[in-house]
C-alpha positions as CSV (number, residue, x, y, z in Angstrom):
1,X,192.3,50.3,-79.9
2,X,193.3,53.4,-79.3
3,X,193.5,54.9,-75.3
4,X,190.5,57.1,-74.9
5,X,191.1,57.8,-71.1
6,X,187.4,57.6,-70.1
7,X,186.3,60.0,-72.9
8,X,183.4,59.5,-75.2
9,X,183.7,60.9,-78.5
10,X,180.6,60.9,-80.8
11,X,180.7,61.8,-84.1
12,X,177.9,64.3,-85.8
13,X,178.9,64.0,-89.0
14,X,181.0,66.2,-91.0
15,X,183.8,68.0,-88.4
16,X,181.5,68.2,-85.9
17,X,182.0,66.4,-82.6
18,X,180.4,66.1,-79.6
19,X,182.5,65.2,-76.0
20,X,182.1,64.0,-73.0
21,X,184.5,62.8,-69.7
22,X,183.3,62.5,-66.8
23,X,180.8,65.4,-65.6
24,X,182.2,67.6,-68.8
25,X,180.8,68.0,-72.1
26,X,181.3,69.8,-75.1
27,X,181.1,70.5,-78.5
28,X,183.5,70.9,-82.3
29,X,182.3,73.0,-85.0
30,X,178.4,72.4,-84.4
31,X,177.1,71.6,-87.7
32,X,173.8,69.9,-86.9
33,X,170.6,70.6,-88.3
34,X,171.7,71.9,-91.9
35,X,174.1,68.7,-91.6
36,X,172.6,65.7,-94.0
37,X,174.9,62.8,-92.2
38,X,173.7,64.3,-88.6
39,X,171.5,61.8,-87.1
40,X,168.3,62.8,-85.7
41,X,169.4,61.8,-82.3
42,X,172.1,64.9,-82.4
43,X,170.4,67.7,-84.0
44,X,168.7,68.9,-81.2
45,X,172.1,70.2,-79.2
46,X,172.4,68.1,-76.0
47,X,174.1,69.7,-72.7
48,X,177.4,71.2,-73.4
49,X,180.0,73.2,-71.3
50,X,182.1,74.9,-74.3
51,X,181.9,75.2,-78.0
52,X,185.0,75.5,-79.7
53,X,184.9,77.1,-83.4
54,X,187.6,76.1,-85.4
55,X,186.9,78.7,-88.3
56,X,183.1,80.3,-89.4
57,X,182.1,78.6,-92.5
58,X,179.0,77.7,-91.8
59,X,179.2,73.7,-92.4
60,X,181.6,74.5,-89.2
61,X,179.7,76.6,-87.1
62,X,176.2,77.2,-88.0
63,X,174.8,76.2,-84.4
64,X,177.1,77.4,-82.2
65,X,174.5,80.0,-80.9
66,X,172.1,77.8,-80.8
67,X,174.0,75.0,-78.4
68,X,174.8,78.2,-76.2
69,X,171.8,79.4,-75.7
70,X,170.1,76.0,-74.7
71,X,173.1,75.5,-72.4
72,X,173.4,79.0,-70.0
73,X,176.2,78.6,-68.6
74,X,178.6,77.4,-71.9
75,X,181.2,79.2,-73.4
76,X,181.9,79.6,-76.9
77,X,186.0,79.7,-77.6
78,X,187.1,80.8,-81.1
79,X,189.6,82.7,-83.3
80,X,189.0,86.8,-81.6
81,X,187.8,87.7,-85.0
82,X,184.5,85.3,-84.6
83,X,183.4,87.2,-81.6
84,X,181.7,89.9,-82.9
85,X,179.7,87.7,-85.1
86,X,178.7,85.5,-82.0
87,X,177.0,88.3,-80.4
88,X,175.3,89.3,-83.5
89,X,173.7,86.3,-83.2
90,X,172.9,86.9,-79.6
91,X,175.4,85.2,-77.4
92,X,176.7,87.0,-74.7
93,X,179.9,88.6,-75.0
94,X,180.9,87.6,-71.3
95,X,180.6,84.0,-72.4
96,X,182.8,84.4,-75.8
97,X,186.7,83.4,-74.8
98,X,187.9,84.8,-77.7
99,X,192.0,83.8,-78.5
100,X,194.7,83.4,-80.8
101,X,197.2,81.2,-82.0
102,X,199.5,79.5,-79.2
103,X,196.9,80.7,-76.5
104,X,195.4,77.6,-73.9
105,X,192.2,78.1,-72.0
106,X,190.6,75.8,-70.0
107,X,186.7,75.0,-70.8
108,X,184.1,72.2,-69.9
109,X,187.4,70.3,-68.2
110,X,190.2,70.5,-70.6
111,X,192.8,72.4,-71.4
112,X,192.7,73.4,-75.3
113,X,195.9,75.2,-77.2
114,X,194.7,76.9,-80.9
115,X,197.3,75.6,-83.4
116,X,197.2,77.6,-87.0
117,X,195.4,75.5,-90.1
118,X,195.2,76.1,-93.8
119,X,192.2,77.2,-94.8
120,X,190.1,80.2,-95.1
121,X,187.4,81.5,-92.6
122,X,184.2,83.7,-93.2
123,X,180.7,83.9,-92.1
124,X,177.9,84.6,-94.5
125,X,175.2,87.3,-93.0
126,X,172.8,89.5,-94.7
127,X,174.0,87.8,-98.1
128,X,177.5,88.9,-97.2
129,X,180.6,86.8,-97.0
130,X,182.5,88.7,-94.0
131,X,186.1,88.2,-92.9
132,X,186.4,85.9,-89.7
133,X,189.7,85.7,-89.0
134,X,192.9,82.7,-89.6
135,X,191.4,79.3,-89.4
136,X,192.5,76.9,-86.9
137,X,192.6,74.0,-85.2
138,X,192.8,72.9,-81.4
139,X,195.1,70.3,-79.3
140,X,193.2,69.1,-76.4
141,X,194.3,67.8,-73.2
142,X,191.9,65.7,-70.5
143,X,192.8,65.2,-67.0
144,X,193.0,61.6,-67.6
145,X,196.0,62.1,-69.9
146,X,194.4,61.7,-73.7
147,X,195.6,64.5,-76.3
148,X,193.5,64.8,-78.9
149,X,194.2,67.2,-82.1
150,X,191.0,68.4,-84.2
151,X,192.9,69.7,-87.6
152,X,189.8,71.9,-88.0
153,X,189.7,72.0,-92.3
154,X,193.6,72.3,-93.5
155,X,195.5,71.1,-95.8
156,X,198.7,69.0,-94.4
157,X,201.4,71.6,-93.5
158,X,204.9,71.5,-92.4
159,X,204.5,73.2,-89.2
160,X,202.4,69.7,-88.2
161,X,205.5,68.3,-87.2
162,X,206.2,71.3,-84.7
163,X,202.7,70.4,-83.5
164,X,203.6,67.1,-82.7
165,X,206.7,68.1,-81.0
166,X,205.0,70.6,-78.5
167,X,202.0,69.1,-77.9
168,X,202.3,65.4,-78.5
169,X,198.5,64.4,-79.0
170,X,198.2,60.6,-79.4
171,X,194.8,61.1,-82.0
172,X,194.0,63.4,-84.8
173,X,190.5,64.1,-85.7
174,X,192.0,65.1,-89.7
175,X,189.5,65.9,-93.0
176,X,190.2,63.4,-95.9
177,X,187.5,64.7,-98.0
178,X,189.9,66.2,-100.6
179,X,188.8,69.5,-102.9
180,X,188.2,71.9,-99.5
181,X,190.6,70.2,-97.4
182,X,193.3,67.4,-98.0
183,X,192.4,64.2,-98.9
184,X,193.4,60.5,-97.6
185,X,197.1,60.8,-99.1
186,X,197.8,63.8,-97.5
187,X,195.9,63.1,-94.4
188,X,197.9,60.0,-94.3
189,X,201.5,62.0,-94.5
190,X,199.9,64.7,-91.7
191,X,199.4,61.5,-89.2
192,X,203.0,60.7,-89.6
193,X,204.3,64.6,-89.2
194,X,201.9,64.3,-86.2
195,X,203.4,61.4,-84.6
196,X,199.7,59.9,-83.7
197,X,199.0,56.8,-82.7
198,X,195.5,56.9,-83.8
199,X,193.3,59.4,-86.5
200,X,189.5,59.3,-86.4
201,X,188.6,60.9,-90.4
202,X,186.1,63.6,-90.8
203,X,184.9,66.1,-93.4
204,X,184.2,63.4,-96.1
205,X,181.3,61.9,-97.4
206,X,178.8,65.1,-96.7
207,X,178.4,66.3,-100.1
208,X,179.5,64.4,-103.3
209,X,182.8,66.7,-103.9
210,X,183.9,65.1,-100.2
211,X,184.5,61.9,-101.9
212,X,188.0,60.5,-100.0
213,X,187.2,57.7,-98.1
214,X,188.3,55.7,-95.0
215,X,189.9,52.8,-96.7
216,X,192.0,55.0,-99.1
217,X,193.4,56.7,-95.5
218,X,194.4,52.8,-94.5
219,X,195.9,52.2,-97.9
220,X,198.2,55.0,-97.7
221,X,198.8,54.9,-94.1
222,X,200.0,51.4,-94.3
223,X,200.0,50.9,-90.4
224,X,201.6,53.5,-89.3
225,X,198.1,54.9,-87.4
226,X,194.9,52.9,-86.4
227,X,192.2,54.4,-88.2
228,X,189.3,54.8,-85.4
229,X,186.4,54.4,-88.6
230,X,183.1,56.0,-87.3
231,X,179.8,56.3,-88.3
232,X,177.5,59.7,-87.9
233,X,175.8,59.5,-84.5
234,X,177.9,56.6,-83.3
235,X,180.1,57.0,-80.2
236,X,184.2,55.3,-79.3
C-alpha cells in the first residue's frame, strides 16, 4: 500500500475529492449534488479550508460556491480566468487566490503548484458557454512528506515527464474514462512518465461514454504502479 502520510483521501465520485490531514481539509473539483456516483453521505459539502478548481466544466466545479459559502473562512484557488465567474456566483473576491501555471500557494495546510493539462475549460451561464481559462491540474505537497498529483481531465502529454522531474509526486489521481479524457492505456503510459509509485483512477464510470475501467489500468500497467481502486464515498 501506498504511503499516505496521515492523509485521508475520500473519493466523491467522478474527479472530485475530498481531503483531510490533520486539522486541514479540503476539496478537488466539487462535483456533488448533480454527481450520480456521489454518495449521499458527501453531497451536502462537509468543512473545508480550500477548494481547488482544476478547470470550470461544470462536472468539475459545479459546487465550489456552494462549499465556500458553508465554510467562511475557505478559499477557492483556480486558473485567474475562473475568478470572475466565482464572484458571479457570490464568493468573495478576497477569498479567490487566483494563479497561473508554475505558481505554488499554500491553502488548508499544503503547498499546491498548478501544472498545465490538456483539455478545454468553460463555464456555462445564462445558456452561454464562456471562456474560463487553460485547464490544469495541481501537484500537492503535505507537511508529512506525501506528493500527490490530481491530472485534473487531460490527455497524457509529454511535458508529464518534466512533471515528474520537478515535482516528484509519489501518486497520481489520473481520468481513465477515455472519449473526454485519456483512457486506461494512456493513463497507464502517464504513470510511467510520472514516475508514481501509486495512481488512484477517476473520471470513469459517471456516464456510459466514461466506460475505461480499473482493471484495464492494471492490465496495461503491468506492475509498474499499485492501482489504489476506490469506491465513491469510500476513504484510503
Amino acid at each position: 500500500m501506498a504511503n499516505l502520510y496521515g492523509a485521508h483521501i475520500t473519493w466523491c465520485g467522478h474527479a472530485a475529492f475530498r481531503i483531510q490531514h490533520g486539522t486541514h481539509g479540503f476539496y478537488i473539483d466539487p462535483f456533488l449534488q448533480g454527481n450520480p456516483k456521489c454518495p449521499a453521505a458527501e453531497k451536502t459539502p462537509h468543512a473545508a479550508e480550500a477548494v481547488f478548481l482544476t478547470h470550470g466544466h461544470m462536472d468539475h466545479a459545479a459546487d465550489a460556491a456552494a462549499v465556500i459559502k458553508k465554510n467562511p473562512q475557505a478559499k477557492a484557488v483556480c486558473m485567474v480566468e475562473l475568478e470572475p465567474w466565482l464572484t458571479r456566483q457570490g464568493v468573495p473576491e478576497d477569498r479567490v487566490i487566483a494563479m497561473n501555471f508554475g505558481g505554488t500557494v499554500e491553502a488548508a495546510g499544503v503547498k499546491a503548484t498548478m501544472v498545465p493539462a490538456v483539455h478545454t475549460s468553460s463555464v456555462q451561464e445564462n445558456g452561454q458557454t464562456l471562456y474560463a481559462g487553460e485547464p490544469a491540474g495541481y501537484v500537492f505537497v503535505f507537511p508529512g512528506g506525501l506528493r500527490l498529483y490530481h491530472a485534473g481531465d487531460t490527455a497524457v502529454f509529454g511535458d508529464m515527464k518534466l512533471i515528474g522531474e520537478l515535482h516528484r509526486p509519489e501518486i497520481a489521481m489520473l481520468p481513465i474514462g477515455g472519449h473526454y479524457t485519456m483512457g486506461p492505456r494512456e493513463a497507464a503510459h502517464a504513470c510511467k512518465l510520472l514516475g508514481v509509485q501509486a495512481v488512484i483512477p477517476m473520471h470513469y464510470g459517471t456516464f456510459p461514454v466514461l466506460n475505461g475501467t480499473p482493471a484495464e489500468l492494471r492490465q496495461h500497467l503491468a506492475g509498474a504502479a499499485e492501482v489504489l481502486e476506490l469506491e465513491p464515498g469510500k476513504t484510503i
